[in-house]
Structures are given as C-alpha cells and as structure tokens.
N, CA, C and O atoms as CSV, one atom per row, in Angstrom:
chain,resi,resn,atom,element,x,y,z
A,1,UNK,N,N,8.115,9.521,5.169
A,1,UNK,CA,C,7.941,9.810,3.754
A,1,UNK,C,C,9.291,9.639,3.059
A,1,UNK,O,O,10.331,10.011,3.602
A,2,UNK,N,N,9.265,9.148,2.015
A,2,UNK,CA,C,10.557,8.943,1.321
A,2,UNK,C,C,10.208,10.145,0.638
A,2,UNK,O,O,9.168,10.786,0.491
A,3,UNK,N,N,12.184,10.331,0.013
A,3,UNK,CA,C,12.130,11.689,-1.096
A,3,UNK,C,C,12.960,11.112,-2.287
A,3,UNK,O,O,13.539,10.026,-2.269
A,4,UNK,N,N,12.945,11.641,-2.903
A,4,UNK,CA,C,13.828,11.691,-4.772
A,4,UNK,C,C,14.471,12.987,-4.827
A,4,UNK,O,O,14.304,13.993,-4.138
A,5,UNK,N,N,15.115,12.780,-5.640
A,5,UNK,CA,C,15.894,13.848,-6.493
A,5,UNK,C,C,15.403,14.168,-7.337
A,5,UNK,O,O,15.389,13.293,-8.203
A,6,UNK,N,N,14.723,15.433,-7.723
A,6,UNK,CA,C,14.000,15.898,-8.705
A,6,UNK,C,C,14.625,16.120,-10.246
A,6,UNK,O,O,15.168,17.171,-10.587
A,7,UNK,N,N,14.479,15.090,-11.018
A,7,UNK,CA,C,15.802,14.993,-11.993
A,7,UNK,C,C,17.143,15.617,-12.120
A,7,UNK,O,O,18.002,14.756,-11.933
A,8,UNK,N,N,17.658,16.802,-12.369
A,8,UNK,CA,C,18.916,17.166,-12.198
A,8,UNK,C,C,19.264,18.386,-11.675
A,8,UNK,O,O,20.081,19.241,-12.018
A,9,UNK,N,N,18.027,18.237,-10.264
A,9,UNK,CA,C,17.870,19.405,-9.682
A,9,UNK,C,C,18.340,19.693,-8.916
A,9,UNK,O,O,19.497,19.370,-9.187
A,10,UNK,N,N,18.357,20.393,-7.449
A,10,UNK,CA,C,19.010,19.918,-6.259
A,10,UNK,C,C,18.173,19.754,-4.980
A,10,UNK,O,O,18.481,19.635,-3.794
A,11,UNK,N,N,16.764,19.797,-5.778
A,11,UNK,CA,C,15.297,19.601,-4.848
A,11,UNK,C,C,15.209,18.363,-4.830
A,11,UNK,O,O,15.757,17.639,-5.661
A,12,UNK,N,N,14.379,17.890,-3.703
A,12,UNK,CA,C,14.209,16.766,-2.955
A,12,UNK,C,C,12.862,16.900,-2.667
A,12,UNK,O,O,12.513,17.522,-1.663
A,13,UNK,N,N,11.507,16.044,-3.944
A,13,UNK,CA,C,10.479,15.892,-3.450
A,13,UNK,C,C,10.355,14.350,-2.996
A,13,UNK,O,O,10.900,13.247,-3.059
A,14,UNK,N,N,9.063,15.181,-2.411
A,14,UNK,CA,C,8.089,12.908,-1.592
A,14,UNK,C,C,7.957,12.612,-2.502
A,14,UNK,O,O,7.704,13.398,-3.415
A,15,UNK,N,N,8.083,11.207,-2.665
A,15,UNK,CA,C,7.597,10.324,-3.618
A,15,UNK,C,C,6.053,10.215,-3.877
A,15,UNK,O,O,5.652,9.635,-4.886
A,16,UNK,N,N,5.280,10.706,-3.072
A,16,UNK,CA,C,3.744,10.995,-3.177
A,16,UNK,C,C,3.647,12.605,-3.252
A,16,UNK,O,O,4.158,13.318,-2.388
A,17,UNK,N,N,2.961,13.097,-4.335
A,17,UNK,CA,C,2.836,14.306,-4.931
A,17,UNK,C,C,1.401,14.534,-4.547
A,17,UNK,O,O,0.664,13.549,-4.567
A,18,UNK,N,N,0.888,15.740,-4.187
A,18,UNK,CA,C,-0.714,15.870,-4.112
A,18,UNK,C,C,-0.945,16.498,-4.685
A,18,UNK,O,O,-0.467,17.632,-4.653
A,19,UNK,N,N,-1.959,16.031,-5.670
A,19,UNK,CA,C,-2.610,16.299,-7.280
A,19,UNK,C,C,-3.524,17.245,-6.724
A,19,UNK,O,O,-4.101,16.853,-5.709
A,20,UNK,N,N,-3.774,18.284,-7.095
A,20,UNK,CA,C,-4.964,19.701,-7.046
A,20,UNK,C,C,-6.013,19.838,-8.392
A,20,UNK,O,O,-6.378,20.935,-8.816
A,21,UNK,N,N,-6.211,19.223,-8.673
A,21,UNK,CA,C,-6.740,19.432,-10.148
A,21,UNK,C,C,-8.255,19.671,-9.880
A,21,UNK,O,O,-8.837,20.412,-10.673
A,22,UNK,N,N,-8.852,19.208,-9.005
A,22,UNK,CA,C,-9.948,19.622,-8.497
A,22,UNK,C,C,-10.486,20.752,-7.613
A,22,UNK,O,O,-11.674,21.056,-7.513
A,23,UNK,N,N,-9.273,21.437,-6.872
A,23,UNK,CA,C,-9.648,22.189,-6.060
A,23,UNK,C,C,-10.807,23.449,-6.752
A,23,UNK,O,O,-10.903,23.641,-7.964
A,24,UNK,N,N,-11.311,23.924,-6.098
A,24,UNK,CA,C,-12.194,24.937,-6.319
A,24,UNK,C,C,-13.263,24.501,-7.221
A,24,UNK,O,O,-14.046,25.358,-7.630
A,25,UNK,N,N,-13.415,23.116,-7.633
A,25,UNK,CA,C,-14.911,22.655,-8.008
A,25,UNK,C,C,-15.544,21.522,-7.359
A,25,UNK,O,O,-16.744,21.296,-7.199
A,26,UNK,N,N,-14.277,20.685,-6.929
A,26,UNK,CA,C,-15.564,19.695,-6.235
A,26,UNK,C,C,-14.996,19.568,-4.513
A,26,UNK,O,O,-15.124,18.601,-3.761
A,27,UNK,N,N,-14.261,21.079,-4.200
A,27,UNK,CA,C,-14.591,21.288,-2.739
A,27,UNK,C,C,-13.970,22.285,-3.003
A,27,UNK,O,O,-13.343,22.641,-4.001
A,28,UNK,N,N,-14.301,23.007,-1.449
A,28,UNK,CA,C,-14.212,24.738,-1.469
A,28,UNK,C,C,-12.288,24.921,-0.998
A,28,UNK,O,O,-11.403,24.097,-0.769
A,29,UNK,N,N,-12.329,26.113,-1.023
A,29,UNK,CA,C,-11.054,26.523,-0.183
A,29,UNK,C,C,-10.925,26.257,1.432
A,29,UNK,O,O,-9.814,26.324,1.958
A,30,UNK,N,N,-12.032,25.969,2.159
A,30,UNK,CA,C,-11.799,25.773,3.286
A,30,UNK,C,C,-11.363,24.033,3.065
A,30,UNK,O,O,-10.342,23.515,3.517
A,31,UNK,N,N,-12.186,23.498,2.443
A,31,UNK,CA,C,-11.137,22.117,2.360
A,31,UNK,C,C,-10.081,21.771,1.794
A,31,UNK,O,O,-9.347,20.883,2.230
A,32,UNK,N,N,-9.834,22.554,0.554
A,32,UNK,CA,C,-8.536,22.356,0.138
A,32,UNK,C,C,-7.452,22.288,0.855
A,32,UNK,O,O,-6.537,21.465,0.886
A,33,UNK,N,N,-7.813,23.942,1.843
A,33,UNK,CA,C,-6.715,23.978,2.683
A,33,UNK,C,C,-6.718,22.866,4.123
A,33,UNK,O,O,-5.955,23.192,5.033
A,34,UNK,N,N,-7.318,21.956,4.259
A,34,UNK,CA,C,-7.548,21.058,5.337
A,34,UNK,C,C,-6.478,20.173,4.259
A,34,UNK,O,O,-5.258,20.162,4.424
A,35,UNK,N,N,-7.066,19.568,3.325
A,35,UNK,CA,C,-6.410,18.561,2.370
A,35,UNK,C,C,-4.816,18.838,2.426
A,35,UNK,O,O,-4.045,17.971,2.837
A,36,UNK,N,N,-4.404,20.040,2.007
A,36,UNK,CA,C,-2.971,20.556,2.080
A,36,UNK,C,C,-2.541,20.386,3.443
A,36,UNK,O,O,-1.530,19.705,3.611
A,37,UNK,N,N,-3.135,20.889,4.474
A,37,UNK,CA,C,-2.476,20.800,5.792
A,37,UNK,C,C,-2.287,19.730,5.993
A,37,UNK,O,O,-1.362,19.629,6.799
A,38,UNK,N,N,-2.897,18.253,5.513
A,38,UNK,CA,C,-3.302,17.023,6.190
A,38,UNK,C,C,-1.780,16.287,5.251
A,38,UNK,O,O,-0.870,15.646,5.776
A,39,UNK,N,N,-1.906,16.613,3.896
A,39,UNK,CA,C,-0.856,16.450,3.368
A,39,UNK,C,C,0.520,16.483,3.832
A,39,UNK,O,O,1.189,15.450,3.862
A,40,UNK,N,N,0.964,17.560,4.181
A,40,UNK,CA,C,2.123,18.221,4.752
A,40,UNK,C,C,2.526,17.453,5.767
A,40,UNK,O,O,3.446,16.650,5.919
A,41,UNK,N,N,1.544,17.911,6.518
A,41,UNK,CA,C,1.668,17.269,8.198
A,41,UNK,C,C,2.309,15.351,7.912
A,41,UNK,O,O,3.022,14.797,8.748
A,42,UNK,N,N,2.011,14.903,7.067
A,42,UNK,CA,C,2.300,13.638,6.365
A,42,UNK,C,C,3.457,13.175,5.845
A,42,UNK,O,O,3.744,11.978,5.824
A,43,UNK,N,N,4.357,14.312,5.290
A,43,UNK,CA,C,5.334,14.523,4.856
A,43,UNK,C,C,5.557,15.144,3.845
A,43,UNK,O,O,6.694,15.560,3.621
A,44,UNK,N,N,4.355,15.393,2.846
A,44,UNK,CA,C,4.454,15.667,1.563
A,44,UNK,C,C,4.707,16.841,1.596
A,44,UNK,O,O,4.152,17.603,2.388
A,45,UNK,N,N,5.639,17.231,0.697
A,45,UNK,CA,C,6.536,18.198,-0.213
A,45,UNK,C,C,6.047,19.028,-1.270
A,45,UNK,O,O,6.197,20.246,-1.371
A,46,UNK,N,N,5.531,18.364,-1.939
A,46,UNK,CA,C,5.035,18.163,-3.434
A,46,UNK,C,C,3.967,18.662,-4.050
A,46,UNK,O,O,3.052,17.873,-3.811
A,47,UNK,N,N,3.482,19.746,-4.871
A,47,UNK,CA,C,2.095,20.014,-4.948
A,47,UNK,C,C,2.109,20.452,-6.394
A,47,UNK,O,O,2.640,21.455,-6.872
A,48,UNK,N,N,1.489,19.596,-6.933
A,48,UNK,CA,C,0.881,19.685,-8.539
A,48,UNK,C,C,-0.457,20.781,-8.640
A,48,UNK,O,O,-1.540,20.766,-8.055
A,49,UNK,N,N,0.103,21.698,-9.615
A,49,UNK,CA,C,-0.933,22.737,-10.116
A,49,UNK,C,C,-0.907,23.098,-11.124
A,49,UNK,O,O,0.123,22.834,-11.744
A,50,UNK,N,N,-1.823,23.764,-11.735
A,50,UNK,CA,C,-1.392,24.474,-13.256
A,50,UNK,C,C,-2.877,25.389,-13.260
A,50,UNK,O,O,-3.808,25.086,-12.514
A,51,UNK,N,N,-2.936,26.597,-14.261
A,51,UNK,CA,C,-3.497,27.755,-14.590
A,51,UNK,C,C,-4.796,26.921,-14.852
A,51,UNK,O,O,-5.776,27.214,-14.167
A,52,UNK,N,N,-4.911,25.896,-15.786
A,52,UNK,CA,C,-6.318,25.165,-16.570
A,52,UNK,C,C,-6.603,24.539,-15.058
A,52,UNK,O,O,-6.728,23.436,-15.591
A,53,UNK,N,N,-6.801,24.271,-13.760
A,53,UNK,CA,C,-7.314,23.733,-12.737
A,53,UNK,C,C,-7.862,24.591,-12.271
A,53,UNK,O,O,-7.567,25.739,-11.938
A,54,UNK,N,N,-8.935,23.836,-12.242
A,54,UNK,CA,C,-9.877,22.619,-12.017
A,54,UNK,C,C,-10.209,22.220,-13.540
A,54,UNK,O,O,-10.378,22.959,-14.510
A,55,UNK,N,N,-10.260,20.475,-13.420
A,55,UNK,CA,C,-10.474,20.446,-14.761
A,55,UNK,C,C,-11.384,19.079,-14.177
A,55,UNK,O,O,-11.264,18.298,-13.233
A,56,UNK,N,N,-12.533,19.307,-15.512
A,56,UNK,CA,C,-12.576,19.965,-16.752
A,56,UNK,C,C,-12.390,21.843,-16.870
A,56,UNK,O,O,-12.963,22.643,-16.130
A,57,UNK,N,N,-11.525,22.156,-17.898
A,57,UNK,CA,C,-11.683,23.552,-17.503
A,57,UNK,C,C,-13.038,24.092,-18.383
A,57,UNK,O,O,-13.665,23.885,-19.422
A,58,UNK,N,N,-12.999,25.019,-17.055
A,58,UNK,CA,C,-14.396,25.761,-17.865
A,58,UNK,C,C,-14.182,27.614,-17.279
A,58,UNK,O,O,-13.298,27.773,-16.437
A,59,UNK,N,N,-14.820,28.645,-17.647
A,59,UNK,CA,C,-14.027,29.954,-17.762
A,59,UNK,C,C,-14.730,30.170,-16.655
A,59,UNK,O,O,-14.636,31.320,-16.223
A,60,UNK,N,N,-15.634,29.186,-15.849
A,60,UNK,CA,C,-15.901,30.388,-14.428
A,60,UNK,C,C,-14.844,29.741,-13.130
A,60,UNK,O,O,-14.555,30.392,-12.126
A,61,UNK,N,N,-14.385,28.395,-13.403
A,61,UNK,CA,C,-13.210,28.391,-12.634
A,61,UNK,C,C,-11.850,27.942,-12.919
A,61,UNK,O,O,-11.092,27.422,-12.100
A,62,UNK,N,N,-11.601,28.184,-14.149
A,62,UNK,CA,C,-10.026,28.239,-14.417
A,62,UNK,C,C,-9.363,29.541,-13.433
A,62,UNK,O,O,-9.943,30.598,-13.186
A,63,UNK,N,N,-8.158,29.183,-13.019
A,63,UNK,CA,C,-6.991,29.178,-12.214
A,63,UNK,C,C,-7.590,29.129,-10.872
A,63,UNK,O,O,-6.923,29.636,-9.969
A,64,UNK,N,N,-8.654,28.643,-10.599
A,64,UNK,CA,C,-9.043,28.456,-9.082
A,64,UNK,C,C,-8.456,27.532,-8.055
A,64,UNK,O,O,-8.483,27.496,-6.824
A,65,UNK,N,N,-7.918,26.799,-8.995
A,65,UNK,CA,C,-6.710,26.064,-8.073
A,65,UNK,C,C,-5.365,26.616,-7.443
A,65,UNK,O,O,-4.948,26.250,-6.345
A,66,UNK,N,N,-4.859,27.355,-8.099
A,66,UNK,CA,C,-4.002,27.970,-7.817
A,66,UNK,C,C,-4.190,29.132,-6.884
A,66,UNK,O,O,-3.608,29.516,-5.869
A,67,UNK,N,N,-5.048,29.486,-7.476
A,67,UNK,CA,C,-5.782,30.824,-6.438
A,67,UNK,C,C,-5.415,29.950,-4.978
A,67,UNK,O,O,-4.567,30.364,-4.188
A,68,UNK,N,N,-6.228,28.622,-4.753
A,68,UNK,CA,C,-6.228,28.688,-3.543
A,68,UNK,C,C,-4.867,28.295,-2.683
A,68,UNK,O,O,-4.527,28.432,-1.507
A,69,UNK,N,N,-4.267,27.736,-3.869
A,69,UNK,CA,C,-3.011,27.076,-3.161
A,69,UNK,C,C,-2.437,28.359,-2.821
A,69,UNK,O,O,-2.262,28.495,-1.610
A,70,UNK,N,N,-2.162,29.142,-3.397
A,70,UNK,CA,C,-1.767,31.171,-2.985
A,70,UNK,C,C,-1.645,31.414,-1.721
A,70,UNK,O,O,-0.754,31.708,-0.924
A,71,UNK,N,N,-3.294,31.125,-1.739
A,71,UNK,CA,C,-4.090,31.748,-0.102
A,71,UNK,C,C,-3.430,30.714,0.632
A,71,UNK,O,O,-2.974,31.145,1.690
A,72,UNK,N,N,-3.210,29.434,0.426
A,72,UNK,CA,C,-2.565,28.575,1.593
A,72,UNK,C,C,-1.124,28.808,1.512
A,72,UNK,O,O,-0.523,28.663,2.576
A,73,UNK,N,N,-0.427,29.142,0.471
A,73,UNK,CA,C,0.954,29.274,0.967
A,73,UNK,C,C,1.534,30.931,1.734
A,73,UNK,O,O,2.647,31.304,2.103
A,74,UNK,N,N,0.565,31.411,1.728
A,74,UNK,CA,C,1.034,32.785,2.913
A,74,UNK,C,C,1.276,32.258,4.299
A,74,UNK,O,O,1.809,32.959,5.158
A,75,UNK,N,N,1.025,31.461,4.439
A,75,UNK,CA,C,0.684,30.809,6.102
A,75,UNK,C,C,2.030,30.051,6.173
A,75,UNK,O,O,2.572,29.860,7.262
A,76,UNK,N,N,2.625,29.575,4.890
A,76,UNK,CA,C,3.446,27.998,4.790
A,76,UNK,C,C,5.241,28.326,5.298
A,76,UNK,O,O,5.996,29.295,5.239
A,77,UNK,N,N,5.284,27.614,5.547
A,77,UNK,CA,C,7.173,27.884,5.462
A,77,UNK,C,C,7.572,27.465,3.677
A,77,UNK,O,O,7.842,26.288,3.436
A,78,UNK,N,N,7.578,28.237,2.812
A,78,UNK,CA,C,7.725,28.174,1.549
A,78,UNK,C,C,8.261,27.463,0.829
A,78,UNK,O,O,7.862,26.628,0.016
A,79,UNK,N,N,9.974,28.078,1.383
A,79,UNK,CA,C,11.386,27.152,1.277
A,79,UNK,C,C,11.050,25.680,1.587
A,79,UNK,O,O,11.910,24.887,1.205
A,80,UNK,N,N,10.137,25.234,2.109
A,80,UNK,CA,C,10.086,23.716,2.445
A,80,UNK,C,C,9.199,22.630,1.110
A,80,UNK,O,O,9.124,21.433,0.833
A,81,UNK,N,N,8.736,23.756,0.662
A,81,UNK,CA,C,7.705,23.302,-0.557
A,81,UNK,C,C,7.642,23.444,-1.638
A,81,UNK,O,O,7.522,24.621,-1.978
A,82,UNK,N,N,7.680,22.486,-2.668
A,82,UNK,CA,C,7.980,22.149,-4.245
A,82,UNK,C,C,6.654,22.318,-4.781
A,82,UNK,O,O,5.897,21.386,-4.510
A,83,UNK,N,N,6.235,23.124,-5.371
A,83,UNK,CA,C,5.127,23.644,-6.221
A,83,UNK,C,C,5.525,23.084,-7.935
A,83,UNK,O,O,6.546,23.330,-8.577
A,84,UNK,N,N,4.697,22.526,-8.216
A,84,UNK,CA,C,4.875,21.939,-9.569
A,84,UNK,C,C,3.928,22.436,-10.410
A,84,UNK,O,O,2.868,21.812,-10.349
A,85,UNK,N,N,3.953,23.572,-11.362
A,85,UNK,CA,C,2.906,24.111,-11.961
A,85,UNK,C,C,3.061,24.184,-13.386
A,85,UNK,O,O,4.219,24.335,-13.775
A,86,UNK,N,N,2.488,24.137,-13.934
A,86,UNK,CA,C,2.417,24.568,-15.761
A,86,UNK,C,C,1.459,25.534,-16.100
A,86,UNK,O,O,0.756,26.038,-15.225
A,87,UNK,N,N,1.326,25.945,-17.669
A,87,UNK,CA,C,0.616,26.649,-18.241
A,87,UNK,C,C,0.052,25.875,-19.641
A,87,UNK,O,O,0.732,24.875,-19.868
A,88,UNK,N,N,-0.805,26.049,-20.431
A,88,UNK,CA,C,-1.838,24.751,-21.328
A,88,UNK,C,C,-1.844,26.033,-22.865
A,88,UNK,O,O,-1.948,25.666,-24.035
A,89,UNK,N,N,-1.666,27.898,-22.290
A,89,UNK,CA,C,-1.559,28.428,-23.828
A,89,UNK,C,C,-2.731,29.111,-24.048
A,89,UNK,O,O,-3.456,29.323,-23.076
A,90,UNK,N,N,-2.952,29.371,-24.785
A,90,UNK,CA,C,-4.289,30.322,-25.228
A,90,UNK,C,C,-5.715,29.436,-25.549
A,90,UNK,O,O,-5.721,28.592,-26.445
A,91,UNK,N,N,-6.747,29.680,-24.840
A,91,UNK,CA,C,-7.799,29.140,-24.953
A,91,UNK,C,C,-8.918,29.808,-25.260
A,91,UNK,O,O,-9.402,30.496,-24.362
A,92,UNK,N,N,-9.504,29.777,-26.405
A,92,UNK,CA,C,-11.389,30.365,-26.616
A,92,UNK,C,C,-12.193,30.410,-25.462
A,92,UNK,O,O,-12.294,29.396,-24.771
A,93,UNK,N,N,-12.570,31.078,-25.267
A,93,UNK,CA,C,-13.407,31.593,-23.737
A,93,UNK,C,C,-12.952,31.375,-22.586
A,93,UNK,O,O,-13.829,31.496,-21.730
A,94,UNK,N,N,-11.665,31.026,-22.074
A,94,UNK,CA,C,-10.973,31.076,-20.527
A,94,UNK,C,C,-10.829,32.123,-20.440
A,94,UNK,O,O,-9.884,32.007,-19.659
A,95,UNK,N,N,-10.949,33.416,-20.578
A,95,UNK,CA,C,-10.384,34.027,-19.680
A,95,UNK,C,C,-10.434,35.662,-20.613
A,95,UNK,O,O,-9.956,36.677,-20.106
C-alpha cells in the first residue's frame, strides 16, 4: 500500500481510503466489520465517516455508521488508524 502525507500534518494515510457511507443500511455490522478487517489487513489506514451516514440520510439510521465503526475500533490498535469524520449541522427530523 502506498501512503501520503496528510496535507500539513504529520499523519501518513493509504492512498486508498474506505468510504463507509453505507454502513448500517445496505449491510449489517457483522459485515461492516468483515469489510474493515479485510481493508486493514490490505494496508488501509484510512476510514471516511461522518454523523449523516448512511446516506441517503434518513432519522432511523443517521450516525449508524459511526456507531459501527466504534464497535470495530475497541478491538483495533487505534494509533495505527486515521479516522476521517465530519459533521453536516442541524437537520429537521434527524435526530
């Protein structure tokens, strides 16, 4: 796996990032966490999330992505992993 310099940071992600934007609607937590392990084991570093995932958002599973990435990083060596997350702001019926 190649890495970058995370603009003027002193982190070093893969050049392949694994996008979560789906987790917790169009597969469960037991696969997510297969997907993540399979990732890793690969080289990847890198894990894109944010509060509005799964999207499309809708209020019975907004932050379910994150939720699960949670449950998978208790297990993780932490320090080894670049979590890339945002927040989208106040929304009419999320939450």
């Amino acid at each position: 796996m190649d890495f970058v310099q995370l603009g003027e940071s002193d982190l070093n992600v893969s050049k392949v990032c694994l996008g979560t934007m789906t987790f917790g609607d169009q597969n469960t937590q037991t696969e997510a966490h297969e997907q993540l392990d399979y990732a890793v084991a690969q080289g990847i570093n890198f894990i894109d999330t944010a509060e509005m995932y799964p999207v499309p958002p809708k209020a019975e599973t907004y932050t379910r992505t994150e939720t699960i990435i949670g449950h998978w990083l208790k297990n993780q060596a932490r320090d080894q992993l670049i979590i890339g997350s945002k927040i989208s702001g106040p929304n009419r019926g999320l939450g």
